[in-house]
N, C-alpha and C positions, 0 to 999 in steps of 0.2 A: 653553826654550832652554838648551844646556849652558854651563856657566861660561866656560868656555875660550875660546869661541865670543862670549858676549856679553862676554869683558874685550878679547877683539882687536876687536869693532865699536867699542867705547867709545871705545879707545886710538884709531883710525882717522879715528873724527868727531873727538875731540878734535885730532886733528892737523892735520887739515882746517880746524875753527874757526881753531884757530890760526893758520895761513899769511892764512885770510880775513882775520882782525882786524887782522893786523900788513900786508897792502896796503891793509887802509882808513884805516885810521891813518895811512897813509905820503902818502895821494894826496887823503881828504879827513874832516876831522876830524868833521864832522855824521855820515856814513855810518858812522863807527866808535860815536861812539853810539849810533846806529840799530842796529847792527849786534849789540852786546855788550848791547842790552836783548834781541834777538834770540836771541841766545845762552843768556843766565839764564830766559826763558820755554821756549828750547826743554828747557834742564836739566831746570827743573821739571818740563816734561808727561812726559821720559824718569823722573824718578828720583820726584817728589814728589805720589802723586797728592791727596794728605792736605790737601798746603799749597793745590791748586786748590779742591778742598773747600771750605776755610775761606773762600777769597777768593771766589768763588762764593754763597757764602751773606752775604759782607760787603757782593756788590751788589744786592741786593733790593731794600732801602729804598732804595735811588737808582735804581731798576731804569728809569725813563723819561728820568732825567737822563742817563743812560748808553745813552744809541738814537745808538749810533755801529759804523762808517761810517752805517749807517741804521736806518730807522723799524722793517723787518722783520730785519736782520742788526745783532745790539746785541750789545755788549759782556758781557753775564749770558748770550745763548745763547753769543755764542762760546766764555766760559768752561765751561758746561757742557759741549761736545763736546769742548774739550779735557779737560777729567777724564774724560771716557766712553775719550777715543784713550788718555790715560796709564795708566789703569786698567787697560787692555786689552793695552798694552805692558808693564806690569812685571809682568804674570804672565801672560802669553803664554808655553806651556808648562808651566805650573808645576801641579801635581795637586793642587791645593787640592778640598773640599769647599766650595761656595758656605755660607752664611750666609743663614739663609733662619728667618724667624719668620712667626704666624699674620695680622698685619698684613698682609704681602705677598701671600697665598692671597685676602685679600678685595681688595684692592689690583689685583691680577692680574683678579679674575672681573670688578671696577669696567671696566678695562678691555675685556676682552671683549665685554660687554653695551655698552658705548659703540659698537664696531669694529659690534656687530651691528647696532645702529642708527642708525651712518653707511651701510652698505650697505643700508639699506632707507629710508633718509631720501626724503624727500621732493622733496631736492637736496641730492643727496652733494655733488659740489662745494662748495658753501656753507657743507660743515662739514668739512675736509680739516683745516686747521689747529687748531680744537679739539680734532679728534679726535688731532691729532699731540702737540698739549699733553698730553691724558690720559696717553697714554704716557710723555712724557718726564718727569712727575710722578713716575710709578710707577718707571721706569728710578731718579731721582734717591732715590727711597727704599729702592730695591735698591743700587744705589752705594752711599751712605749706611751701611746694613747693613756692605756689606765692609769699609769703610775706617775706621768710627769703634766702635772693639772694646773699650772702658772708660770708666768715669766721666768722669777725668779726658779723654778726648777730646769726651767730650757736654758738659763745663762748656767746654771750647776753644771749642766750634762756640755754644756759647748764649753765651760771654762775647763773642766777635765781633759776634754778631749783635743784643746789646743794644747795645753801644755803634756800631756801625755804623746803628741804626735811633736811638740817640738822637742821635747828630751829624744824623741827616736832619732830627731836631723841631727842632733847634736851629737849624737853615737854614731851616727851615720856616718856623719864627716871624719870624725874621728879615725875609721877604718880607713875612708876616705885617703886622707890626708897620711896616715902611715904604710899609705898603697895596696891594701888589702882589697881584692878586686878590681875589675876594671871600672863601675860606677859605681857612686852610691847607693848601695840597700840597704843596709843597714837590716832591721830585725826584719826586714820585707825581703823574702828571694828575688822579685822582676823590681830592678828599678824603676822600670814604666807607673808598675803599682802603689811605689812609695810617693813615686813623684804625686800621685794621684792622690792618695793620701793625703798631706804636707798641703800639697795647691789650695784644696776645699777647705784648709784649717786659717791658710794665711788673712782673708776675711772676719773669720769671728778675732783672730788676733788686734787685728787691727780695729775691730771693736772696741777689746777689751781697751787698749793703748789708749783711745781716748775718754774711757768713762772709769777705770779701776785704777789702785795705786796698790801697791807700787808701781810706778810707771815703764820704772829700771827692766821689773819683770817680763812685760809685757814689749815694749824694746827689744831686749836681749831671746824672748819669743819669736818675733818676728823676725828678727835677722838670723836665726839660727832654723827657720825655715825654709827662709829665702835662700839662705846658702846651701841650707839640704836640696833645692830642690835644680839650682843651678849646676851643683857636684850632680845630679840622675842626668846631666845633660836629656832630660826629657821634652821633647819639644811637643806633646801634648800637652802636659801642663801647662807650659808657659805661655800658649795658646788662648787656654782656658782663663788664665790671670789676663790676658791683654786682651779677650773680651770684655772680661770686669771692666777694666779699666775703661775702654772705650763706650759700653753701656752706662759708666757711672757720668762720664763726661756730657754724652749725648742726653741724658736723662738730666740732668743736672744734681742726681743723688750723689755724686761723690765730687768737690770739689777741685775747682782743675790746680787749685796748689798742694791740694793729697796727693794727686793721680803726680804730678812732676817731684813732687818729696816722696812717693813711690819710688816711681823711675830712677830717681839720682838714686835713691839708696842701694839698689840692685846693680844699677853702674858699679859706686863704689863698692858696693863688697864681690864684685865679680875681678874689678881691677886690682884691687887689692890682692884679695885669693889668686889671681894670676901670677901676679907680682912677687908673691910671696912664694908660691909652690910652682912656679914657671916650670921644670921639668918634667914635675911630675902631672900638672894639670895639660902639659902642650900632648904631652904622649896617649892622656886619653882622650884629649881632641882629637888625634890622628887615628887612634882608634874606629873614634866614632864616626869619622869624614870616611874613612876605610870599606865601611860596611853600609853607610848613610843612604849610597845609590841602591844598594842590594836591598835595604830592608821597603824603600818606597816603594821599588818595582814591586814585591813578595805583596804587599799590603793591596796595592791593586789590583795584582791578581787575588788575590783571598777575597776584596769586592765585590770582583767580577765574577768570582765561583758563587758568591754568598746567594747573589743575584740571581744564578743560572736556577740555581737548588731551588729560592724561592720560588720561579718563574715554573718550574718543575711540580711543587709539591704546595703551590698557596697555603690552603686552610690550615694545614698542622705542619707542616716543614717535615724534615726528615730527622725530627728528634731531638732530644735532649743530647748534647755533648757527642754528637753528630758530625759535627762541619767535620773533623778533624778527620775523621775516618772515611768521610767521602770526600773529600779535597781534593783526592789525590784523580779521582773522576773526569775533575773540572779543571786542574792546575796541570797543564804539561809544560811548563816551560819557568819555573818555580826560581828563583835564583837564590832563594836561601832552602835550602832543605831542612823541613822540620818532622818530630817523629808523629807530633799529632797537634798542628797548629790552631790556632782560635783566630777569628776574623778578624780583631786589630780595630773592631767599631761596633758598640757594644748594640746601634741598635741594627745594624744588618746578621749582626749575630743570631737575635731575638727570630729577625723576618726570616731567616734560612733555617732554623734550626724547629723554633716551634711554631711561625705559621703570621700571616698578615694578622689575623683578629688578635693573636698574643702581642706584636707591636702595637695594634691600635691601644690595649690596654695601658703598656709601658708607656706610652707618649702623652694617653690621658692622663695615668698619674699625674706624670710628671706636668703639666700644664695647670692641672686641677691643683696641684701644690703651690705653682708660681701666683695662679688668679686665688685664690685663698689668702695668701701673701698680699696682693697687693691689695684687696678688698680691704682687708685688716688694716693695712697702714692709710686708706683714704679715711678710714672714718675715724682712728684714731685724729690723722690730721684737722679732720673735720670737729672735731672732738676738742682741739686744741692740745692734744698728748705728741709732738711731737716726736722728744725725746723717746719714746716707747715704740716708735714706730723706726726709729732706726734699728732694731732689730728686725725687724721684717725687712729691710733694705738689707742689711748683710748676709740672713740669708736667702733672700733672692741673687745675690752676687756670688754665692758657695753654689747657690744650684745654677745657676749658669753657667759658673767655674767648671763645675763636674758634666754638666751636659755636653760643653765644647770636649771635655776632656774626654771621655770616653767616647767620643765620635770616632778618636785613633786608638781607643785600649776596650777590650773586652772585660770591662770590669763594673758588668750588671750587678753580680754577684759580691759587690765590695761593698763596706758597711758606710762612704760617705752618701752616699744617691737616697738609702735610704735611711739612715740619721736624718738628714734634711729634710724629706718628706715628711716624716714623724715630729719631726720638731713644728715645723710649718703645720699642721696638723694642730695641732697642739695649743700653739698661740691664736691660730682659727679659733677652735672653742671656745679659747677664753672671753676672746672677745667679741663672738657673732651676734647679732641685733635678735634677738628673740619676739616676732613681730607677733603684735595679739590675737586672738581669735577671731575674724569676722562676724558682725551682727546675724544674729538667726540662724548660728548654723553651731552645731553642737562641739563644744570642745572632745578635742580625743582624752580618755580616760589614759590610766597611767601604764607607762610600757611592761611588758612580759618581767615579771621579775627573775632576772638569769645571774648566777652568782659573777662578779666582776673580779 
């Protein structure tokens, strides 16, 4: 859009707001607040598509508390198409090269292979909004890409989204602790999912704790994670954390007096909160010992179905959001009765539902993010940027964190796997070796100019 042209729309809406604000003001004082929150969101989606970004990503971990107007139209999708409309308005026109890394090529074919086997499912219908999910995952790691183009914007988007996911453990507990529920969810329905949550953020915390100040803050972060995620009594997450742990030890990335001033810390704030809420924390122990035998069996068999299905239907699986509805085919001897269960393991979910080539996708990703990762942090190190490449080691420990973890939860579809991917991404660019042209052979001319 030419200059000239987009400074006379600007001047015009702003004139327009203006006459609005100053009759609602005049006629009814509510309507003008309504009005001027109206105005600063509309600003944003014209000028800010950065700052939707971050708030975007700050509703995650409330992401159920926030199902407003409604259950299917929430305040996390509305925010997301508005950064899709802003994104697409501030550079409508403009001849950018997109931004485009290896993550996205497997990301992109993930989807494909989905799309293929929603049109061959079993009941398409049935699976229309998963398969819209895959996409908007993949969109939001292509966004992500454009908009977050330096370090210092991947520490923005990870320092929000720690301390937006430890305010949820702290709410969490909260209910927690005055016995509301059996576990911890807090603004998350499955505690499995919050756990999952909370697990992938405890890393970039423990980043910030050692390089940002207040310190206080960043402490009082991580032990109110730690305890959100102890209160989900989820024993995927914790799984996923004592891989870190034992990857940082073996590798020598993480020192072994972190990893044991880890450990004590989780001791003490587990003994403590015992100590302290003894009644109430013993009774959802018993609880969870209650049902602990039934949910293992269930989860094996839901395996051992995922498995048959695959074995059944390779190339395309039998569907998007599938398993659930033919489960019941494969499971005769079920010990939890569910009305429409999910596999409990996000990547036999993938291989039974849409097809072996859609896992091969999911797994490249996800590899293609880890060796990105560490590519980055060799040559930084080689480089002598140490300090800079410890972000590359934390989040290789979040994407570890979450690969263990959704081994036991079906939560492909959850925003940490591919935050992380996207981030990882990201710092890739920044820093990839731009190697020169070879003698005698023609440089390539400039890419497709396609609006970014």
């Amino acid at each position: 859009m030419p200059r000239a042209l987009s400074l006379t729309l600007t001047g015009l809406l702003v004139a327009a707001l203006g006459i609005g604000l100053a009759w609602a003001t005049a006629f009814h004082t509510a309507l003008a607040v309504g009005a001027v929150v109206l105005v600063i969101g509309f600003v944003v989606v014209l000028t800010r598509p950065e700052w939707l970004l971050v708030l975007f990503v700050a509703t995650q971990p409330w992401e159920h508390a926030l199902a407003f107007p409604t259950d299917q139209i929430t305040i996390p999708k509305l925010l997301g198409l508005a950064l899709l409309g802003s994104w697409l308005l501030q550079n409508l026109g403009d001849r950018r090269v997109l931004r485009w890394a290896p993550t996205l090529n497997w990301a992109a074919g993930l989807f494909i292979f989905v799309l293929v086997s929603f049109m061959l499912s079993l009941n398409p219908g049935g699976g229309a909004v998963k398969t819209i999910s895959y996409f908007l995952y993949v969109l939001f790691a292509f966004l992500f890409l454009q908009l977050v183009r330096s370090e210092d914007d991947v520490r923005r988007v990870l320092r929000t989204y720690t301390l937006a996911a430890a305010a949820a453990a702290g709410y969490a507990l909260m209910g927690f602790l005055q016995g509301h529920g059996g576990r911890a969810g807090g603004p998350i329905d499955d505690p499995n999912d919050f756990a999952f949550i909370l697990a992938v953020a405890v890393p970039f915390s423990v980043y910030f704790l050692g390089r940002e100040r207040p310190r206080l803050l960043w402490v009082l972060a991580t032990l109110l994670l730690s305890g959100g995620i102890l209160a989900t009594f989820s024993r995927g997450a914790i799984l996923g954390l004592i891989a870190v742990a034992l990857w940082g030890l073996l590798t020598g990335r993480v020192p072994v007096g972190g990893v044991l001033a880890g450990a004590l810390a989780l001791i003490v704030i587990g003994i403590a909160g015992y100590r302290t809420f003894q009644p109430l924390v013993q009774e959802r122990l018993n609880e969870k010992q209650h049902i602990a035998g039934a949910n293992i069996a269930s989860r094996q068999a839901f395996w051992k179905a995922a498995l048959q299905m695959a074995a059944g239907r390779p190339l395309y699986g039998v569907g998007p959001q599938q398993f659930g509805a033919q489960s019941q085919r494969y499971i005769l001897n079920d010990p939890v009765i569910l009305d429409n269960p999910v596999v409990h393991n996000a990547h036999l979910e993938i291989l039974a539902e849409d097809g072996i080539l859609a896992l091969f996708a999911w797994i490249g990703m996800l590899i293609a993010a880890w060796r990105m990762l560490s590519r980055t942090r060799a040559r930084l190190a080689r480089e002598g940027i140490g300090d800079r490449g410890r972000l590359c080691t934390t989040l290789q420990a979040s994407l570890l964190c979450s690969v263990v973890a959704v081994t036991f939860l079906s939560d492909q579809l959850k925003i940490p796997v591919w935050l992380i991917v996207a981030m990882a991404s990201a710092v890739w660019l920044e820093h990839r070796a731009v190697a020169p042209a070879p003698a005698g052979r023609r440089t390539p001319g400039p890419a497709l100019p396609v609006p970014a």
